[in-house]
C-alpha positions, 0 to 999 in steps of 0.5 A, spaced: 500 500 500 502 507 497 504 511 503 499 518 503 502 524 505 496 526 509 498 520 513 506 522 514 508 524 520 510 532 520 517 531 523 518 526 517 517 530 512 521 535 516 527 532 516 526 529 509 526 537 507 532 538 511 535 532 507 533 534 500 536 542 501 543 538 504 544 534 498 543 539 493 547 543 497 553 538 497 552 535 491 552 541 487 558 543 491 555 550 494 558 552 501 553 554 507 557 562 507 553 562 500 546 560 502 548 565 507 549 570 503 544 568 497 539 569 503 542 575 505 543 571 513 549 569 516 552 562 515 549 559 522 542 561 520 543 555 514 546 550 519 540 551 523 535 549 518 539 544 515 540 541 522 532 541 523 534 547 528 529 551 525 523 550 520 522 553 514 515 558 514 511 557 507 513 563 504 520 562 507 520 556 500 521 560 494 527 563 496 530 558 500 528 553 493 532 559 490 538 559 494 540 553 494 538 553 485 531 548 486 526 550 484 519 550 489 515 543 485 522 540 485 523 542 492 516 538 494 516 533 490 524 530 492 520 532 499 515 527 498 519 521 495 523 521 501 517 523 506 514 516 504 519 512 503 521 514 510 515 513 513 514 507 510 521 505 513 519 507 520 512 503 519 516 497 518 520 498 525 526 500 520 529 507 520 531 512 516 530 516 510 
């Protein structure tokens, strides 16, 4: 049975978003200091978000999605993919995304 995302605990998909920004952060070889800067924020600001230290606010998606070079569709739907995954994980006494 597919997992729905309604049924996808919020701190999974918390987490899952934090990943998402975090590879394409690393895989595109980009540094905190220039998130930063692309956000017009210091550098800690990016490590508490990517660290699940701080929640991204809806509006807050656009520009965060911008910064990091993804746009707000791509962001969500990588999102989704590693919500449900995980959460089907965690519900099968596994853990992990």
């Amino acid at each position: 049975m597919e997992m729905n995302m309604e049924n996808v605990p919020p701190h999974i998909i918390a987490r899952c978003l934090c990943e998402v920004f975090v590879d394409t952060r690393e895989s595109r070889k980009l540094t905190r200091k220039k998130i930063a800067a692309a956000l017009g924020k210091h550098p800690p600001f990016v490590t508490n978000l990517e660290q699940e230290d701080r929640q991204i606010l809806a509006i807050e998606l656009w520009k965060f999605a911008a910064a990091y070079g993804l746009n707000v569709t791509e962001v969500i739907r990588r999102c989704e993919r590693r919500s449900k995954r995980a959460a089907e994980e965690d519900g099968n006494g596994r853990r992990g995304a």
